[in-house]
PASEBA-1860 file (N, C-alpha, C; in nm, 3 decimals):
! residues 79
1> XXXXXXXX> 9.118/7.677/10.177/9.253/7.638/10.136/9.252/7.585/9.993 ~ 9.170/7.548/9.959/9.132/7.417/9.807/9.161/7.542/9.710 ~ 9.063/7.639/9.775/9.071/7.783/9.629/9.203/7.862/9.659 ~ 9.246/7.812/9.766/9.414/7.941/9.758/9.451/7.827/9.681 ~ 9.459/7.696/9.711/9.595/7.597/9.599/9.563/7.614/9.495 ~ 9.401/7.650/9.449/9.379/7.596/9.299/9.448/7.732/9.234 ~ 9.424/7.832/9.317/9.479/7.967/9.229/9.646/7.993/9.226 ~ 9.700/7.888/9.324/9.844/7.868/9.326/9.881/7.789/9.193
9> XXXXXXXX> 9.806/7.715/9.153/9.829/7.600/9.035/9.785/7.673/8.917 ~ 9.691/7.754/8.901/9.646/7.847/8.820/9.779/7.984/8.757 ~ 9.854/7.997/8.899/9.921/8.131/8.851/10.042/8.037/8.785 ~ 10.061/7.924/8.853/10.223/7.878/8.758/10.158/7.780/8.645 ~ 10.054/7.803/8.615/10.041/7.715/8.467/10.101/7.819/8.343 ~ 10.209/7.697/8.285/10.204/7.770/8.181/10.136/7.758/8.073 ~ 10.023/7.654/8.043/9.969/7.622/7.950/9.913/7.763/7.884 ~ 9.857/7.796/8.046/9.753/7.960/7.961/9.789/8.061/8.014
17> XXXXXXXX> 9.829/8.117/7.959/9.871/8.280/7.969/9.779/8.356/8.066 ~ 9.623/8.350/8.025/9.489/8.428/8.056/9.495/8.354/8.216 ~ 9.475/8.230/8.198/9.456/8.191/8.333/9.573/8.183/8.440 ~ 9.703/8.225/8.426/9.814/8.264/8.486/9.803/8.374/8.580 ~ 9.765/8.457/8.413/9.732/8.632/8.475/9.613/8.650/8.531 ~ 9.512/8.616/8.534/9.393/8.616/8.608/9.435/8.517/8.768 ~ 9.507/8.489/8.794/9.510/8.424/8.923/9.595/8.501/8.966 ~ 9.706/8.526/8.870/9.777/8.591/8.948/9.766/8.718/9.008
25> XXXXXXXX> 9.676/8.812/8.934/9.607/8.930/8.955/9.490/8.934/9.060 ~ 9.441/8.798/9.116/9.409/8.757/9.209/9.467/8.777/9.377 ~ 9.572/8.732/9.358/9.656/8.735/9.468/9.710/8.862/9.452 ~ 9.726/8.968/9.394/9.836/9.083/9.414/9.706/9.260/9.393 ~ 9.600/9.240/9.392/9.527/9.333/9.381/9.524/9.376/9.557 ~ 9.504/9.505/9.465/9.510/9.627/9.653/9.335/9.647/9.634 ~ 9.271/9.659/9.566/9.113/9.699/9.608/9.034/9.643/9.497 ~ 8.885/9.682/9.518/8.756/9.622/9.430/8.739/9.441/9.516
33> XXXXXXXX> 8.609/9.409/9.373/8.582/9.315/9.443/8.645/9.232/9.448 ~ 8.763/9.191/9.355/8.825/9.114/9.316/8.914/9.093/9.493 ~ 9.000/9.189/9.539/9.052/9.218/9.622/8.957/9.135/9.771 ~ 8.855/9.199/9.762/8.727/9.167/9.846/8.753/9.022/9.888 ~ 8.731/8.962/9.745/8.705/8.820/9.749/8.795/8.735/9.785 ~ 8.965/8.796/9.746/9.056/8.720/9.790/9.068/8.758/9.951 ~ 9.057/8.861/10.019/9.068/8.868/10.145/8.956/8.779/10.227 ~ 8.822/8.770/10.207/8.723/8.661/10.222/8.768/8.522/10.206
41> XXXXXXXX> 8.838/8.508/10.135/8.892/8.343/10.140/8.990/8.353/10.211 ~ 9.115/8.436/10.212/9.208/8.390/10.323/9.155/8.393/10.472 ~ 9.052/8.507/10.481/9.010/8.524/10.626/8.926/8.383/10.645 ~ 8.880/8.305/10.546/8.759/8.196/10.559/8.864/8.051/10.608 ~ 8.992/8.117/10.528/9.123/7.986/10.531/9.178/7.984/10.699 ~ 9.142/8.124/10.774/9.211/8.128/10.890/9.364/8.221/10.837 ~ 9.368/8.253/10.730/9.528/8.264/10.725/9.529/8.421/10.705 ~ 9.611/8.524/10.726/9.640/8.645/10.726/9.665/8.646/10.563
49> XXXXXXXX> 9.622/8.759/10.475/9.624/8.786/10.349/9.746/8.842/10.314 ~ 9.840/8.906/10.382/9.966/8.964/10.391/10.080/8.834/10.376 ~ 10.029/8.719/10.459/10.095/8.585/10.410/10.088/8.529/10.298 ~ 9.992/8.472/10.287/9.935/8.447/10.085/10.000/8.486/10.038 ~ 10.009/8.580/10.010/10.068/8.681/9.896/10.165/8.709/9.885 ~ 10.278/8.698/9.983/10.402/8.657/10.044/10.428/8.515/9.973 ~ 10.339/8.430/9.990/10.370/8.292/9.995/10.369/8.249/9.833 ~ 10.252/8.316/9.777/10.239/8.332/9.650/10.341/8.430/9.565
57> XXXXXXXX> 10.371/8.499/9.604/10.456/8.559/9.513/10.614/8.470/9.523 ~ 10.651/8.396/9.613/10.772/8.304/9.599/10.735/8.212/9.532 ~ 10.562/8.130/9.537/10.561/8.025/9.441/10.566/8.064/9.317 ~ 10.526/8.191/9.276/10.517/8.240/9.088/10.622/8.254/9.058 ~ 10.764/8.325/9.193/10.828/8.348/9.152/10.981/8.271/9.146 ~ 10.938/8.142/9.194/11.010/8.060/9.194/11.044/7.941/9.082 ~ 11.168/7.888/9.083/11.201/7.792/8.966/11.174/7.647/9.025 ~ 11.142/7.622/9.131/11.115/7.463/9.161/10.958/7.484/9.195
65> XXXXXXXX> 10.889/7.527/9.087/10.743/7.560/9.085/10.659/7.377/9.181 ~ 10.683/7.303/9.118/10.643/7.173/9.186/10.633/7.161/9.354 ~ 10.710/7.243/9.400/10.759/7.244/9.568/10.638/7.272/9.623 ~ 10.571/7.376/9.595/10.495/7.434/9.618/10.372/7.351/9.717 ~ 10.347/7.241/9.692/10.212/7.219/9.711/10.243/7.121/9.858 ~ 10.386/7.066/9.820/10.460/6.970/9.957/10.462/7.134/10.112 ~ 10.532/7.259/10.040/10.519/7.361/10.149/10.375/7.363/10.186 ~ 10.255/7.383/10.102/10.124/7.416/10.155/10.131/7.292/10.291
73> XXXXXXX> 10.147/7.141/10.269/10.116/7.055/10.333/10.218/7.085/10.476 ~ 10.311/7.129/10.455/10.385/7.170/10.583/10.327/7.274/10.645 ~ 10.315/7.394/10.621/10.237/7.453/10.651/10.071/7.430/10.739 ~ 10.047/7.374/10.669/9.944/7.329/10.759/9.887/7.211/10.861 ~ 10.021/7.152/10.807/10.040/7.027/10.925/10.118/7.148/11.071 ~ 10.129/7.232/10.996/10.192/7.349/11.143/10.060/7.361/11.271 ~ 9.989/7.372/11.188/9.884/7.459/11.276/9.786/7.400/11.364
END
């Protein structure tokens, strides 16, 4: 979970451009290792990779970017 938030905090930084797009290209790749690795962590998180990415693409693509991290905690106070 620590490396899905950090790459959640990674894709809405705006400080860096590079490290935005590198996380964010993280979460939205269909194959290679890159792909590999993110399906290995969600499967390691317990969580379906089809969700993430779902979940992630509303946090990048959302304007109350801050919310984000209060949903992770709901979320997993779910389970």
């Amino acid at each position: 979970m620590a490396v899905i938030l950090q790459a959640l905090m990674d894709a809405t930084n705006v400080a860096s451009k590079i490290t935005k797009d590198r996380a964010t290209a993280w979460f939205f790749c269909s194959v290679g290792v890159t792909c590999d690795n993110f399906e290995f962590i969600c499967d390691s998180a317990g969580i379906e990779p089809t969700i993430v990415r779902g979940f992630a693409y509303e946090v990048i693509n959302s304007e109350k970017k801050p919310d984000f991290k209060y949903r992770i905690y709901q979320i997993l106070s779910e389970r």
